[in-house]
C-alpha positions, 0 to 999 in steps of 0.5 A: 500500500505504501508503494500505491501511495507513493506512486500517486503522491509522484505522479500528482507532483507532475501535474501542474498546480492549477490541476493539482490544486482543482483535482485536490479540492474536487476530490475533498468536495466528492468525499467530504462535501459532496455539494463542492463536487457538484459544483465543480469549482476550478482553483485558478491560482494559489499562492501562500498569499493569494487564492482564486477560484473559479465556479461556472455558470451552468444549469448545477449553479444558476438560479432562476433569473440566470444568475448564480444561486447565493448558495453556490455564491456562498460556497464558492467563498468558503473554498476561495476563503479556506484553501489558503488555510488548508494547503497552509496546514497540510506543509506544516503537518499539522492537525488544525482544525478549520471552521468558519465561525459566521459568515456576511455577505453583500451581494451588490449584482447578478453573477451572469457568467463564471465566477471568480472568487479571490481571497488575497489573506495568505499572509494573515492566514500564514500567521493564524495557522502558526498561532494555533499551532503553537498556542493549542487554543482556538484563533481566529480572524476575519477573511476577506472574499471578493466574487467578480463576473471578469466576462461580464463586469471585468474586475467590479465585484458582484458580491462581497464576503467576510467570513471569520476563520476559527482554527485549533490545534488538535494535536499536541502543541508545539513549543 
């Protein structure tokens, strides 16, 4: 088994990230949150400082005026807000575990067209992930998203999100 593991880990190293990164949080969607799988959420960039995703327009995603529906609104800014975070705990080996503690959303236009949800937090985030781990008490901060239509509005939001990230060490703490 451990060979089989390897074998996998190798070949998704030679992958690009973008794929690596869609591939990862498809496949956390289908086995842990099964509404991001059906989604289909698209990781167009992620940097330690910055995350974009990117959830099409389609029949799964639309309300009926054509927009997005507010709840694939609301998920798209939970992964673009917590994958910043998770890919920070995962090279740091940790066991922290995230949550969104509440959740504010100003939705200012129709989302008519693919859209893209940016989180530009990663260095808050870096040093919220390094409290936990050290301090073993719960830690939070507000996360900041901006969701934008770039096919239909270019680079003026559709909404706007601020969610609190709540982490905690689940495993012994470091010193």
């Amino acid at each position: 088994m451990t060979s089989l593991t390897s074998i996998a880990k190798t070949a998704l190293d030679k992958l690009p990230p973008k794929l690596r990164n869609t591939l990862y949080i498809r496949a956390f969607g289908f086995l842990k949150i099964p509404m991001l799988f059906y989604i289909s959420p698209t990781v167009e960039e992620l940097t330690d400082d910055r995350c974009v995703v990117r959830i099409p327009l389609n029949r799964r995603t639309k309300n009926h005026l054509n927009g997005m529906y507010f709840g694939v609104l609301s998920a798209g800014a939970d992964v673009a807000g917590g994958l910043i975070a998770m890919k920070l705990i995962q090279e740091r080996g940790g066991t922290v575990a995230l949550v969104f503690k509440d959740f504010h959303a100003e939705f200012l236009k129709r989302a008519e067209g693919d859209t893209h949800f940016t989180c530009v937090a990663g260095p808050g985030v870096r040093a919220l992930v390094e409290r936990a781990i050290k301090s073993g008490e719960r830690v939070e901060m507000p996360v900041h998203i901006t969701a934008t239509v770039p096919s239909k509005t270019g680079d003026e939001p559709v909404a706007k999100f601020v969610l609190t990230l709540s982490l905690k060490n689940r495993g012994k703490r470091v010193i």
